[in-house]
N, C-alpha and C positions, 0 to 999 in steps of 0.2 A: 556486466552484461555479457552475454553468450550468445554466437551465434547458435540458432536453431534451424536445423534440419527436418526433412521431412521423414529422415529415416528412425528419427529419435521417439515420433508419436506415433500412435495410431490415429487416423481419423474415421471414424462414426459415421455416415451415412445417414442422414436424415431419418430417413424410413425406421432405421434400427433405433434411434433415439425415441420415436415414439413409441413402437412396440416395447423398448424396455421400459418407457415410463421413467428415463432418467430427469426429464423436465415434464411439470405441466400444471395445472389451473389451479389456482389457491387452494381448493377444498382437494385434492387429491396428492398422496403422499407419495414422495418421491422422494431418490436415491441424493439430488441436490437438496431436497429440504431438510436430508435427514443428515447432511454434510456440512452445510452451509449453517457456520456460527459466528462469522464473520460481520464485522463492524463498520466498514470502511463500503460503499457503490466500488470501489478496486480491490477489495477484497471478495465481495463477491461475484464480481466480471471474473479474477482469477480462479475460481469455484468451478464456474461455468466450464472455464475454456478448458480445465483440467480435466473434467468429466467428458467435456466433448470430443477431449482431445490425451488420452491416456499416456504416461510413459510407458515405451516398452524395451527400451534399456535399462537393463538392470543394474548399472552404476549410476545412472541419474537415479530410479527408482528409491537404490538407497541411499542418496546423498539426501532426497528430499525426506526419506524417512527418518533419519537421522537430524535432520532439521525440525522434525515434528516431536522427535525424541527431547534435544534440549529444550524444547516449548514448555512440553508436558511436563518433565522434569524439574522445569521451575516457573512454577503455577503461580507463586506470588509476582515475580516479575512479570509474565504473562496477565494477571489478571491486573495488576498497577497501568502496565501500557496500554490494555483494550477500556479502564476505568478512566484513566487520566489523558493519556496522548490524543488513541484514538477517536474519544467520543468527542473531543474537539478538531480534528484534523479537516481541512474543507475537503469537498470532493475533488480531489485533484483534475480526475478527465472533465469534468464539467471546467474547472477553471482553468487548464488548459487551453480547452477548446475558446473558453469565452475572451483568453486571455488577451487575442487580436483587438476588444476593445479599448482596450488598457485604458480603463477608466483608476483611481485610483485606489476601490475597495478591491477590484480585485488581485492590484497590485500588493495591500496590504494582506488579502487571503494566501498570497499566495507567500509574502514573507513571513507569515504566521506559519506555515506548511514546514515551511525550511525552519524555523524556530523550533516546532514541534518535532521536525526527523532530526533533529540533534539530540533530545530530548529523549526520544525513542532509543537513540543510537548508546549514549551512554548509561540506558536502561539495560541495555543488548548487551554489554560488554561486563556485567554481574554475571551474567548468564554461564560465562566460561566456557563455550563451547565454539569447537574448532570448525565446525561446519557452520553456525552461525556469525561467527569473527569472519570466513571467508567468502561466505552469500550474501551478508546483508550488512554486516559492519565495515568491510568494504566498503560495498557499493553505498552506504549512506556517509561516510569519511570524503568520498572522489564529488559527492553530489553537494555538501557541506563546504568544500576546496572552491567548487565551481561556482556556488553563490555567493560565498564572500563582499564581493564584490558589489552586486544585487544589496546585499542586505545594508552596504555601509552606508550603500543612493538610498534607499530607503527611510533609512534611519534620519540619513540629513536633511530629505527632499523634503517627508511627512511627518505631521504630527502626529506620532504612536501616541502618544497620550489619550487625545481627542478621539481616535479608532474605538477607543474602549466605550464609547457614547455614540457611534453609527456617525461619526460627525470624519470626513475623510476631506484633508486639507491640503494643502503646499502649505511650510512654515515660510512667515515671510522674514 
């Protein structure tokens, strides 16, 4: 994670977002619709906030292009983690936010999430590349470290078995 400044983006002005037409109503095509191919409710929040919110430093600009570089680059990896990982990954901000209930599906969604950015991570690391090893295989390696622990309660608390039948238990 990085901190972020305000000198780093530009921000959009409302008014200018609607006359460009960068968002707006199902039937009308727009700069987001035409961007947005993303799979994840946080993939496409980060769509959003990028268009409403541009870089305008030009070593962040190419560090992210360069990110999009090894994406593109290796389309079979890419299209395996948006086929496999992602179409199962729960919406994080939703179970985030709901996660103060700590009922115990969501406690399993969200050890699912962590099972899955592992999964992701050593999809990432085929990839070979130095801007993704340092953006995102990182930060999912420190995120991986930090649950550990999370997942071992998990594992001992609940019956994973029984999860795969909407059945969410304490083993006794």
């Amino acid at each position: 994670m990085e901190e972020v400044t305000i000198d780093n983006e530009m921000i959009i002005e409302e008014e200018a977002i609607e006359g460009l037409h960068l968002f707006g109503d199902k039937k009308e095509m727009t700069l987001f619709k035409h961007l947005n191919r993303t799979h994840t409710k946080i993939g496409e929040k980060m769509i959003k906030e990028w268009i409403r919110q541009p870089l305008i430093d030009k070593d962040k600009i190419n560090k992210r292009l360069e990110l999009v570089e090894g994406f593109y680059e290796n389309s079979e990896i890419r299209l395996k983690i948006k086929n496999e990982e992602l179409a199962i990954m729960p919406d994080l901000e939703k179970l985030i936010k709901g996660i103060n209930k700590s009922d115990l599906e969501s406690i399993v969604k969200l050890y699912e999430a962590v099972r899955i950015s592992k999964s992701i991570k050593e999809e990432l690391k085929e990839m070979n590349n130095k801007e993704i090893e340092k953006e995102i295989i990182e930060a999912l390696e420190r995120i991986s470290e930090e649950m550990e622990k999370f997942e071992e309660m998990v594992v001992t608390l609940i019956d994973i078995e029984e999860t795969k039948n909407h059945v969410f238990k304490i083993r006794l």
